[in-house]
C-alpha positions as CSV (number, residue, x, y, z in Angstrom):
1,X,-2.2,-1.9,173.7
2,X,-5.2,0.0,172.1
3,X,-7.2,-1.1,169.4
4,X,-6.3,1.4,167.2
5,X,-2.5,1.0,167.8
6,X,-3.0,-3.1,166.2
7,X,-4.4,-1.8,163.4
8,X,-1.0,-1.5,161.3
9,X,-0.3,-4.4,162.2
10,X,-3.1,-6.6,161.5
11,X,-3.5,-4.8,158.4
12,X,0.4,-6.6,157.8
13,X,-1.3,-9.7,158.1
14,X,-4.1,-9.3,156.2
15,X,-1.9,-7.7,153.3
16,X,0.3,-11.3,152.6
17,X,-2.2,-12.8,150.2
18,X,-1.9,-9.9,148.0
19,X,2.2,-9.7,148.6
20,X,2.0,-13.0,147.4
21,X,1.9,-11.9,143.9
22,X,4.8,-9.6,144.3
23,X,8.0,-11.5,142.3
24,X,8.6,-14.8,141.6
25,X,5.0,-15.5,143.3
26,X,2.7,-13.5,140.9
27,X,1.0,-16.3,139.3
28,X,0.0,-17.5,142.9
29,X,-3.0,-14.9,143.3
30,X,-2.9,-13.2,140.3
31,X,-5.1,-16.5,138.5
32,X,-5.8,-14.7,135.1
33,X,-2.2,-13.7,134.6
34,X,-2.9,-9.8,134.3
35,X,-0.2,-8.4,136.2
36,X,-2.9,-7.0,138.5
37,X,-4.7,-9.0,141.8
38,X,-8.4,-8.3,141.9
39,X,-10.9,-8.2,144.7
40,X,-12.0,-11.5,143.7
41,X,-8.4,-13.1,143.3
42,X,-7.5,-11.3,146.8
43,X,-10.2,-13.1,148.7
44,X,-9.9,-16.5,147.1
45,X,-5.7,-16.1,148.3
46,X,-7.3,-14.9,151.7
47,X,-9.4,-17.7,152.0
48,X,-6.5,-20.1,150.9
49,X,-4.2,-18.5,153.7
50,X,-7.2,-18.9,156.8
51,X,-7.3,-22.7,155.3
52,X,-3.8,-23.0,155.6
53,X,-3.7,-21.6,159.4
54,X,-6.8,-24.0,160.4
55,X,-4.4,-26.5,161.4
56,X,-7.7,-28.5,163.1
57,X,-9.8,-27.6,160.4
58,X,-12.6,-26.7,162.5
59,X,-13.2,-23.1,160.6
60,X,-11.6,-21.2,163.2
61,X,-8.2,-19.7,164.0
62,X,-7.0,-19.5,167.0
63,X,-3.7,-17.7,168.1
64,X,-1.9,-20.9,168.8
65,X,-2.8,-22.1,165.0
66,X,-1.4,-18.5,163.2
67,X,1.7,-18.8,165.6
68,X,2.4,-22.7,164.5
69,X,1.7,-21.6,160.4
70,X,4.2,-18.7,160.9
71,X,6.7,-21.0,161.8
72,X,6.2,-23.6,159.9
73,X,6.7,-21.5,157.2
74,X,10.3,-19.8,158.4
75,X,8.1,-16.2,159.4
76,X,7.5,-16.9,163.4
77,X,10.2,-13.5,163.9
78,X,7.8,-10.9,161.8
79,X,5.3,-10.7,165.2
80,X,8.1,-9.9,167.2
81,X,9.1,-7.1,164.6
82,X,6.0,-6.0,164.7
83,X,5.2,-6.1,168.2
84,X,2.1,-7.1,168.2
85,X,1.0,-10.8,169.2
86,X,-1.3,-13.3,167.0
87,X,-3.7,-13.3,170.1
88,X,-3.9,-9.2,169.4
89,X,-4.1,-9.6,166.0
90,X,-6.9,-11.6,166.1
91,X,-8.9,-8.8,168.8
92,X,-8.9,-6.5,165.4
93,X,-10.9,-9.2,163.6
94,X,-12.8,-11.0,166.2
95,X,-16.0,-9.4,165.4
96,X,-18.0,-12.1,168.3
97,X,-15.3,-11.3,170.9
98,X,-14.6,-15.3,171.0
99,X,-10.7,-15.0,170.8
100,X,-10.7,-17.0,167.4
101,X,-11.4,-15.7,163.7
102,X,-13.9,-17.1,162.0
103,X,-13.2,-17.6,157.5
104,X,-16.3,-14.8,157.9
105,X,-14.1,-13.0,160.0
106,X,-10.8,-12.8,158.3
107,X,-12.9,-12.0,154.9
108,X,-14.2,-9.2,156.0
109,X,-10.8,-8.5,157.1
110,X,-9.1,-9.0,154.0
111,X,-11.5,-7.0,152.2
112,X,-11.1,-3.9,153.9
113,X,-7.3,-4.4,153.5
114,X,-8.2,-4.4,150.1
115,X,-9.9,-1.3,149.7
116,X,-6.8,0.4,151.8
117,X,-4.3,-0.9,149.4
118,X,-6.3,0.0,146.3
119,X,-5.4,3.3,146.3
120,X,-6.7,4.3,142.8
121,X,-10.2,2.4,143.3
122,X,-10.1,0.9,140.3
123,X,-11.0,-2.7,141.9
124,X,-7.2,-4.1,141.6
125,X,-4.1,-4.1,143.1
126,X,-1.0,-3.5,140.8
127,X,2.3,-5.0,142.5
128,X,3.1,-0.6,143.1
129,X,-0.4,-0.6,145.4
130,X,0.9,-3.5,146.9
131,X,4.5,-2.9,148.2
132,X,3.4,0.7,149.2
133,X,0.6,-0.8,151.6
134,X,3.1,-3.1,152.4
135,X,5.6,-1.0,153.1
136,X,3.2,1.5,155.1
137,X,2.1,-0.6,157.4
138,X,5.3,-2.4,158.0
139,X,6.4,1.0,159.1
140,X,3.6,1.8,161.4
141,X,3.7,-1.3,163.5
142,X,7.1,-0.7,163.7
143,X,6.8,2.3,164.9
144,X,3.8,1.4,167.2
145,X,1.6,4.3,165.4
């Protein structure tokens, strides 16, 4: 698969601290109660999600680790709807080519999914920026674009 075929996909991934806040789950990321998630309160959810997924807490993800999380948590059928594996979503992060994300890693990431979603540049994501960044990239790795 080429690298810039996993990109949707990844970006998926990298999007579900901010969906958090969508619904019943705002007050999760959004910590000020604003109605909007910023930069700040994205990373700090992003950084909360990589702790989660570090089963052996050794600050590093490995594909084995995101696969067990996803289940755990009722979601291990969203990689096969997006056809594209944990091990490949990491590739698209793994800046040192070591086959695991580093927090470094999957911050840099998140932030970049960040800047994609905020459409309007103003520095936050309104639930709108969300679902539509959501959305687009649910269709993309869907589609294998």
């Amino acid at each position: 698969m080429k690298r810039n075929l996993m990109i949707p996909a990844l970006g998926a991934l990298l999007m579900l601290p901010a969906l958090a806040m969508a619904g019943d789950k705002s007050a999760k990321m959004d910590a000020n109660g604003d109605g909007v998630v910023t930069s700040a309160e994205h990373a700090a959810g992003a950084q909360q999600m990589f702790t989660a997924m570090d089963a052996n807490k050794d600050g590093y993800v490995t594909a084995a680790e995101m696969d067990a999380h996803w289940a755990a948590k009722g979601n291990a059928d969203k990689a096969a709807r997006m056809k594209m594996s944990s091990a490949d979503k990491i590739k698209e992060i793994d800046t040192d080519g070591d086959g695991r994300i580093s927090s470094a890693e999957h911050a840099a990431g998140s932030a970049k999914m960040f800047a994609k979603m905020d459409t309007n540049g103003d520095g936050k994501l309104t639930a709108a920026e969300m679902q539509a960044g959501h959305d687009k990239a649910m269709k993309q790795a869907a589609s294998g674009m």
